[in-house]
C-alpha positions in Angstrom: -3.5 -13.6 11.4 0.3 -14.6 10.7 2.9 -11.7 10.2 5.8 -12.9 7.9 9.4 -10.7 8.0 10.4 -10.6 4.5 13.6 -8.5 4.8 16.6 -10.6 4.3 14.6 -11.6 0.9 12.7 -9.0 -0.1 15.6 -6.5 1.0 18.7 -8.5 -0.9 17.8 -6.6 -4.2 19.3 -3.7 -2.7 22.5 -6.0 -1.5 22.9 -8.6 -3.9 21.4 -10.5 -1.2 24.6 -10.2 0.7 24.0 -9.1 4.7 26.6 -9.4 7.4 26.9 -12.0 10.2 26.3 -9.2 12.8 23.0 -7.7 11.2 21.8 -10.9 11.1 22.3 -12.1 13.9 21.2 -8.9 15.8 17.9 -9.3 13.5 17.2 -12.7 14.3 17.7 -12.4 18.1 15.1 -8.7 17.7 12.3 -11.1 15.6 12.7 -13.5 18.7 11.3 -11.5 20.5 9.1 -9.7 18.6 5.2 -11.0 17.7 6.5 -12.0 14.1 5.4 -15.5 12.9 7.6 -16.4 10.0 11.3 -15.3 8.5 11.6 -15.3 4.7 15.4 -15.9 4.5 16.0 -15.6 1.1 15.7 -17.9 -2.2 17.0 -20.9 -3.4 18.5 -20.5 -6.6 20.2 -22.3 -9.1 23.4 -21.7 -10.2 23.6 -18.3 -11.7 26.1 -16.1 -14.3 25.2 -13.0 -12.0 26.5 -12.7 -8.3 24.3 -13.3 -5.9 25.0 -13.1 -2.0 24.1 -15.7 0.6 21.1 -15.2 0.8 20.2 -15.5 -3.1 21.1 -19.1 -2.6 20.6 -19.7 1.1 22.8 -22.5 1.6 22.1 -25.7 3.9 24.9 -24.6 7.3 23.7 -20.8 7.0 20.1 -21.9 7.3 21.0 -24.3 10.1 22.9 -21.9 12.1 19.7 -19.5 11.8 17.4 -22.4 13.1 19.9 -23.2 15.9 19.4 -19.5 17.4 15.5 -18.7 15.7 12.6 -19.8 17.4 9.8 -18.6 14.7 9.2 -20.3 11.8 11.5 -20.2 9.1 10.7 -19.6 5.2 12.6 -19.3 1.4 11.3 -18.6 -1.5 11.8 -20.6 -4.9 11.4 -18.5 -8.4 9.3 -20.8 -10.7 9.8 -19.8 -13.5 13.8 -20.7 -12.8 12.5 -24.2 -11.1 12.1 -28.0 -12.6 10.7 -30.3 -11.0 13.2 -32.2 -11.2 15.5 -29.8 -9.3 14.1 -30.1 -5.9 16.0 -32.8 -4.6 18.7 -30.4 -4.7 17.2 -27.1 -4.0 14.3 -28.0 -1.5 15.5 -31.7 -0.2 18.4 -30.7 2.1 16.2 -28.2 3.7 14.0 -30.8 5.3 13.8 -30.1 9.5 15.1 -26.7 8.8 13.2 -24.5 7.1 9.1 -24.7 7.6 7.6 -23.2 4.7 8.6 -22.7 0.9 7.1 -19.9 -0.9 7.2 -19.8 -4.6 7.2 -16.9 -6.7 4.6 -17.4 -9.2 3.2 -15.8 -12.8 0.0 -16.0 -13.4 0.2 -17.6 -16.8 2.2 -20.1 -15.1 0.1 -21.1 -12.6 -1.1 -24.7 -13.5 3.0 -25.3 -13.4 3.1 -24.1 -10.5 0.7 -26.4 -8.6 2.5 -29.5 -9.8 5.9 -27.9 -8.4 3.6 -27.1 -5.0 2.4 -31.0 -5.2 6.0 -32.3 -5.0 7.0 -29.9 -2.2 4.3 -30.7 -0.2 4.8 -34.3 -0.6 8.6 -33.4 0.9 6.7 -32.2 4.4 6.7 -28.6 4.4 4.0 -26.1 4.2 3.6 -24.4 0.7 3.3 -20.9 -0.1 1.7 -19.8 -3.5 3.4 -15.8 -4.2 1.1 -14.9 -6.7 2.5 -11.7 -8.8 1.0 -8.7 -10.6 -1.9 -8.9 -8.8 -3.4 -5.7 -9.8 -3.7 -7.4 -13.3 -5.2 -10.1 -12.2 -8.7 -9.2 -13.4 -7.9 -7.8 -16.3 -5.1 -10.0 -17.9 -5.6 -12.9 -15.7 -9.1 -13.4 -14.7 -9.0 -17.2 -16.7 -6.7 -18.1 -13.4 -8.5 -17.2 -10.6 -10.9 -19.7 -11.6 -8.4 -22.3 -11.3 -7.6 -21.6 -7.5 -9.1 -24.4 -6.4 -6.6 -26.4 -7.6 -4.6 -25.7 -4.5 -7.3 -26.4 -2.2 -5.2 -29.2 -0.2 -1.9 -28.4 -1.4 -0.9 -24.8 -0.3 -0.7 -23.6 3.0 -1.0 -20.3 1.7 -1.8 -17.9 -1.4 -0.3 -14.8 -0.8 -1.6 -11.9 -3.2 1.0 -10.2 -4.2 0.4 -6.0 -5.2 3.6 -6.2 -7.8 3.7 -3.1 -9.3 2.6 -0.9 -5.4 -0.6 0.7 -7.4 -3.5 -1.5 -5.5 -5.9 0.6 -3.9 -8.1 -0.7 -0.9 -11.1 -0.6 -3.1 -9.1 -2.8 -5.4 -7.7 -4.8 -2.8 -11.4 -5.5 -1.2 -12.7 -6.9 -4.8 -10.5 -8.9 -5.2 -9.9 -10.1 -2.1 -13.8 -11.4 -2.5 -13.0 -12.6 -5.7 -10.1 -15.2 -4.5 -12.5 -16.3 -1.4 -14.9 -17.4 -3.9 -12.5 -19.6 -5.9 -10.3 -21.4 -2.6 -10.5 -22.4 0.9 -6.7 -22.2 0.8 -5.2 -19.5 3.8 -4.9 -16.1 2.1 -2.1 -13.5 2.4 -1.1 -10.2 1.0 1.9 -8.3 0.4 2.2 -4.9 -0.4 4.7 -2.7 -2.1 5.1 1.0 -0.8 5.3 3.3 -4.6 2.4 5.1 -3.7 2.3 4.9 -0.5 -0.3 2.6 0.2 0.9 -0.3 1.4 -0.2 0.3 5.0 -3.9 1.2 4.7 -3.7 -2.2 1.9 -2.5 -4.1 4.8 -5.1 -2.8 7.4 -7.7 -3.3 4.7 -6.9 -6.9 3.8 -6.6 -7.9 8.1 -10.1 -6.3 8.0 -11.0 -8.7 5.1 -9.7 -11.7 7.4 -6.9 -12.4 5.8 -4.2 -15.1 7.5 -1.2 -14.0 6.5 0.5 -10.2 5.7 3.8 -9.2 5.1 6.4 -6.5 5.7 10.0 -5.6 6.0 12.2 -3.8 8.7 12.4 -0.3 7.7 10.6 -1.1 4.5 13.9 -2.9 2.9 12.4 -4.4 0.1 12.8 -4.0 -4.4 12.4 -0.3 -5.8 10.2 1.4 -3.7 10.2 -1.3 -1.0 7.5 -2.5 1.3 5.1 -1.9 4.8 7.6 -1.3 7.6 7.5 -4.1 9.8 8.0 -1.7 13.0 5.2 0.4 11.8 2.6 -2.3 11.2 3.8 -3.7 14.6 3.3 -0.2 15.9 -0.5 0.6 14.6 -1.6 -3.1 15.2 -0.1 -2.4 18.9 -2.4 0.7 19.1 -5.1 -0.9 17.6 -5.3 -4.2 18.5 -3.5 -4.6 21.7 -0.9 -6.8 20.1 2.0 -6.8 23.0 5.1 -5.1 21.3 8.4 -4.5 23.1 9.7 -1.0 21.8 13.2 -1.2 23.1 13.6 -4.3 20.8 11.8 -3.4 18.2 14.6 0.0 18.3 17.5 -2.2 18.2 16.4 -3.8 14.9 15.9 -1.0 13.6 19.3 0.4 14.5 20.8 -3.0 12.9 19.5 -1.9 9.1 20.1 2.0 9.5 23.7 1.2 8.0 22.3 -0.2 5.0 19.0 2.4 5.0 21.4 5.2 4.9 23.8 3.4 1.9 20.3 2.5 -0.3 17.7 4.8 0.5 15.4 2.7 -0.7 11.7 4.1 -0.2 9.2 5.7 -3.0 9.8 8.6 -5.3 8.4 9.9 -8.5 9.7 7.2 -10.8 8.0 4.8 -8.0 4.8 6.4 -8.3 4.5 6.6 -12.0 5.0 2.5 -12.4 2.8 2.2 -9.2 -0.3 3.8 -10.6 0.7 2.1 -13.9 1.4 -1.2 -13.2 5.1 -0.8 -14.6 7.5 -3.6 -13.1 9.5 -2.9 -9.8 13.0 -4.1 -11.5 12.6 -1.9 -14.9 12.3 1.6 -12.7 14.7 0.4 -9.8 17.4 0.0 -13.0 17.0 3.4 -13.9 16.8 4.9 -10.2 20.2 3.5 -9.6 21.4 4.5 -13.2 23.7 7.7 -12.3 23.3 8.6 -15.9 20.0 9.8 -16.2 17.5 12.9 -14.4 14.5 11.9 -12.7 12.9 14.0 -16.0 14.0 11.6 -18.1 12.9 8.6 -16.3 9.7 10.2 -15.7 9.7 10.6 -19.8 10.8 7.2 -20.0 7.9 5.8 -18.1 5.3 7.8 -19.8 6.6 6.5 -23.2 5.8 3.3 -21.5 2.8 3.8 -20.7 1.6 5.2 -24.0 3.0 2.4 -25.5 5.3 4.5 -27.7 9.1 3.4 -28.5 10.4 7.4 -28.4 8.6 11.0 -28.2 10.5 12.1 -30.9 12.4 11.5 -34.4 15.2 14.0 -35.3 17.0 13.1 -38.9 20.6 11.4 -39.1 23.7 13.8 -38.4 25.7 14.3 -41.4 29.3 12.9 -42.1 31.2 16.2 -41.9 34.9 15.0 -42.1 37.2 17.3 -39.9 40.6 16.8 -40.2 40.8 16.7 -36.1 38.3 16.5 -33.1 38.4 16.7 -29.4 36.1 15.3 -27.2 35.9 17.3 -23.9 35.1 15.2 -21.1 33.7 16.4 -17.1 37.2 16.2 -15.6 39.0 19.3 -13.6 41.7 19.2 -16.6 40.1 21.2 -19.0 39.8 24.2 -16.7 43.3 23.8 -15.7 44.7 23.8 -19.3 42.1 25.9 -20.6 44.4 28.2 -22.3 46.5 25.8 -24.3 43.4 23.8 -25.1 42.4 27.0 -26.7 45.7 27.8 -28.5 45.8 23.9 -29.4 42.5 24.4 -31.5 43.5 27.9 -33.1 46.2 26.2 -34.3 44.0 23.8 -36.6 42.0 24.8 -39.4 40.0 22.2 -39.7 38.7 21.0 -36.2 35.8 20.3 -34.2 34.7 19.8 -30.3 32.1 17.3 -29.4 31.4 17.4 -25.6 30.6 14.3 -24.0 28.7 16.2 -21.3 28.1 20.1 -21.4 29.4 20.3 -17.8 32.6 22.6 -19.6 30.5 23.8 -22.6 29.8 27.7 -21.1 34.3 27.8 -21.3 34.4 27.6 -25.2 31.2 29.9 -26.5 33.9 31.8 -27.5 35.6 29.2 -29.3 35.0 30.0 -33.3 34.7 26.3 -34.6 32.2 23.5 -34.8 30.8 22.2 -31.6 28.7 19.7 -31.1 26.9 18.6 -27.7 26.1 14.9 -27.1 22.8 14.6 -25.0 21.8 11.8 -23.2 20.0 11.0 -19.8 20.3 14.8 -17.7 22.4 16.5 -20.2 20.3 18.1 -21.8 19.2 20.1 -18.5 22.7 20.2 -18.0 22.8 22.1 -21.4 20.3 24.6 -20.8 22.2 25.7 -17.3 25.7 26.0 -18.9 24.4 27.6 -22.4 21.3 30.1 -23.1 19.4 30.2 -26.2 21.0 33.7 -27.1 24.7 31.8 -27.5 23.4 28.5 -28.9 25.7 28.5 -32.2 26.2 24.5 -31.9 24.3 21.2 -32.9 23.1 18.2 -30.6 23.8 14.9 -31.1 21.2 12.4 -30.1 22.2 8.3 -29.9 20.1 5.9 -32.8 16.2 6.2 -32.4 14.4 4.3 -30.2 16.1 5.9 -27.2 15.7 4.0 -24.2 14.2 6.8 -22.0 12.8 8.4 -25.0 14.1 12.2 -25.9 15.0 15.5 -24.4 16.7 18.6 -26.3 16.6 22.1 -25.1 13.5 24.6 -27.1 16.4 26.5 -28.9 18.1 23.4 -29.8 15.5 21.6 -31.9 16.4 22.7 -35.6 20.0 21.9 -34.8 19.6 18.5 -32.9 20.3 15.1 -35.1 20.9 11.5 -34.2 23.2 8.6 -35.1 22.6 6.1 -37.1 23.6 3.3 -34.8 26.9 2.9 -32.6 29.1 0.9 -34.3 32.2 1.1 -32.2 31.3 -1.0 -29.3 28.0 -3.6 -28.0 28.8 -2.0 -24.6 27.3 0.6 -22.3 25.2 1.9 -24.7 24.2 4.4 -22.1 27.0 6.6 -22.0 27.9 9.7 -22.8 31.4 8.9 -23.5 29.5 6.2 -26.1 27.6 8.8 -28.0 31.3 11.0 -27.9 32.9 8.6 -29.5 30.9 7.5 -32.1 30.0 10.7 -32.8 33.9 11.4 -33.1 34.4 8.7 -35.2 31.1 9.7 -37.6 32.8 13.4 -38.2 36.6 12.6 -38.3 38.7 11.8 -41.1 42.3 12.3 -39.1 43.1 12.6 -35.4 40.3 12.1 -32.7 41.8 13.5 -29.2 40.3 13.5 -25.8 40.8 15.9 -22.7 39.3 16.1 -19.4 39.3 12.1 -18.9 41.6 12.5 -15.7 41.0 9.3 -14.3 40.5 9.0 -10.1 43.3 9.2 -7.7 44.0 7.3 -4.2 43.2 3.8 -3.9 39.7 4.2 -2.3 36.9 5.1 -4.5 33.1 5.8 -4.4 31.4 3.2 -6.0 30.0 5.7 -8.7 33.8 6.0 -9.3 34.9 2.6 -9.9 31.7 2.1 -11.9 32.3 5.2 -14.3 36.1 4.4 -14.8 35.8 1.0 -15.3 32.9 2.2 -18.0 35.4 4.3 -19.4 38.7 1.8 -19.5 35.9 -1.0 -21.2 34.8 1.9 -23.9 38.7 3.2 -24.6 39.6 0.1 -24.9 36.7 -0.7 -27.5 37.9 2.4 -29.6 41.9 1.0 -30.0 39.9 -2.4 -31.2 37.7 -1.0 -33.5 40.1 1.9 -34.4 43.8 -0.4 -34.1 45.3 2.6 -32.2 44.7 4.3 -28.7 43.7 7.7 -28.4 45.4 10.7 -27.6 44.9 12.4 -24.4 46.1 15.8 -24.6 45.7 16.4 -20.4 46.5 14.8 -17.6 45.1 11.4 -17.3 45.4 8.4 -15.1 43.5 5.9 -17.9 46.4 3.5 -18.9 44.1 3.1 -22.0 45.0 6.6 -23.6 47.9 7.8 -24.6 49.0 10.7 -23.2 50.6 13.9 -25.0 50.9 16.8 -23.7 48.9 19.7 -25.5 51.7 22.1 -24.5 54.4 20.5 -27.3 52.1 21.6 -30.0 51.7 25.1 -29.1 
């Protein structure tokens, strides 16, 4: 039985594939000396629109360099369904005397195409992989290809199961498993992802079902809920098996990735769990994990929409045109509270004017407020709304974004008879996922004069979070869609550091 380290590949889709010179380096010299078989590197990739790191493309003197101080075998996967052919001169050629084994990421339904890419590879000299996805489907949705399998008898080195969505139970496993050893004499393999937390005993289960080959990754590193810990399968199969493990080794590679454990936090949690047990794909839930905008509630919904094949839990009719003659749209920012008063003397001021809050985060400061308000909820604001606002002073109405929604919908119990949606946003194709979005076009669907904003102070100092720079640059791209669409920037009427408003201090009108 083969162990193959999948962590610089399986790992890069926490880090755009992109690891330093000194983690790898201090993992390569830790696998060394470690009873680990094979590296997986990374992929070989086209070129691609998106950024992808050195290890998304793997290219010919980083790979050498790795050989020149690696004395396993060395591995890199190739996506099929991104892969002709007649690429492979180019992609797989200039790897020959470097890199051992190619593994290619296979579909199911695209298995036959996938043999004929494995002939050519083979042809090349190196030992084939077959990474056969979804695998918990496999009986189900793609029983017609496991009948097929001996079409790689003599062509791959390798079929490696692959437990996609990290639902497989051992049970599961076991049949299948049997299932595949009727159909090929090809070397099998399995690897696991970790949602429900199974990808141990799955492991220990398919070494007792004689498989050749398993996989794992340091610390678990590996897409959405990630995979078996290397150190830990290194650790029971020590215990178990007697397989000669140097600790003190095995601790420095672990200290190598804690920088980037710590930064990710990959690992299982609800959202994990839910697509695990229901065969929902890795990359749809890891989107909306990493998605700052949206509760683990709503995900949860989301899913569950999913799996009851449903586009949205609930229809709420369209919000009327009301035309104020001004609006504000009160953003999260510290300005509001520090201009509280003049924001208030601003709107007693108007006689025809409204408040839309982009996020209710303020909304508990103007209950007292005797105009139209209007709360825009999306993602974890409507828990937000509930915290900030009790049914007793509920006097406003909720604003939903177009039906479907994309994580299906949430409005407070006391909120339901006021609560509406838009029609569709019409002011930009962008972040359609925002709260300042829905603020907007809300804005825009009740205004007939002047649409002004507060609490959009912008970030100061040079160094930000990276959930700064994301949000302001969200908000510079969506300001900047509102002077297109609108032919004029909009007002601030507080502090801000967005070069995309224009400021004017509330305190000249009052």
């Amino acid at each position: 039985m083969k162990i193959f380290d999948a962590t610089l590949r399986d790992g890069g889709y926490y880090t755009d594939w992109d690891f330093d010179n000194e983690t790898v380096d201090a993992y390569v010299k830790a696998m060394n000396a470690l009873p680990v078989d094979y590296l997986e590197l990374g992929y070989r990739n086209n070129p691609s629109k998106e950024y992808l790191g050195k290890y998304g493309y793997c290219p010919v003197n980083v790979l050498k360099h790795i050989r020149e101080t690696c004395t396993k075998k060395l591995d890199v996967m190739l996506n099929e369904k991104s892969t002709k052919v007649k690429e492979l001169d180019t992609l797989v050629e200039p790897l020959m005397g470097i890199v051992d084994m190619i593994r290619i990421a296979i579909d199911p339904k695209n298995y036959e195409r996938a043999v004929i890419l494995a002939k050519v590879v083979k042809a090349m000299g190196f030992e084939v992989g077959f990474n056969c996805m979804y695998m918990s489907r496999w009986l189900s949705d793609y029983s017609d290809f496991l009948k097929k399998l001996n079409k790689i008898d003599g062509v791959a080195d390798l079929f490696c199961m692959v437990d996609s969505f990290g639902g497989m139970t051992p049970q599961e496993l076991t049949t299948i498993v049997k299932e595949v050893r009727n159909n090929t004499i090809c070397p099998v393999g399995f690897h696991g992802h970790n949602n429900l937390q199974l990808g141990l005993i799955n492991t220990l289960t398919a070494i007792d079902l004689g498989v050749e080959y398993v996989d794992c990754t340091v610390l678990g590193m590996g897409r959405g809920a990630g995979n078996l810990n290397t150190e830990l399968l290194l650790t029971v199969l020590n215990a178990q098996k007697g397989l000669d493990v140097d600790f003190n080794v095995l601790g420095d590679v672990i200290t190598a990735f804690t920088p980037l454990y710590e930064k990710y936090r990959w690992g299982t949690q609800l959202p994990y769990m839910i697509s695990g047990a229901n065969s929902i794909p890795q990359k749809e839930v890891m989107e909306l994990v990493t998605n700052r905008v949206y509760s683990f509630d709503s995900i949860v919904r989301g899913l569950q929409n999913k799996k009851d094949k449903i586009e949205d839990n609930a229809k709420y009719p369209i919000l009327s045109e009301e035309k104020f003659d001004d609006v504000i749209i009160v953003g999260g920012g510290q300005s509001p509270i520090e201009h509280l008063d003049g924001i208030i003397d601003f709107i007693k001021q108007k006689k025809n004017i409204a408040l839309v809050f982009a996020t209710a985060r303020h909304a508990g400061m103007f209950l007292g407020v005797d105009v139209p308000q209007y709360y825009c909820l999306l993602g974890r604001e409507a828990k937000r709304l509930k915290t900030n606002v009790c049914a007793e002073q509920f006097k406003a109405t909720c604003v939903l974004p177009p039906y479907p929604r994309k994580l299906g919908t949430d409005v407070p119990e006391y909120a339901e008879k006021a609560t509406y949606e838009l029609p569709k946003i019409e002011f930009t194709a962008e972040y359609q996922d925002s709260c300042t979005t829905l603020a907007i076009q809300t804005a825009l669907n009740i205004c007939g004069g002047n649409i002004y904003i507060v609490g959009y102070d912008g970030y100061p100092g040079s160094v930000l979070s990276e959930k700064e720079v994301a949000l302001s640059n969200e908000n510079m791209a969506l300001l900047q869609d509102y002077e297109k669409y609108t032919g004029k920037k909009m007002k601030s009427l507080t502090p801000s550091l967005y070069p995309e408003l224009e400021v004017e201090s509330i305190y000249q009108f009052i």
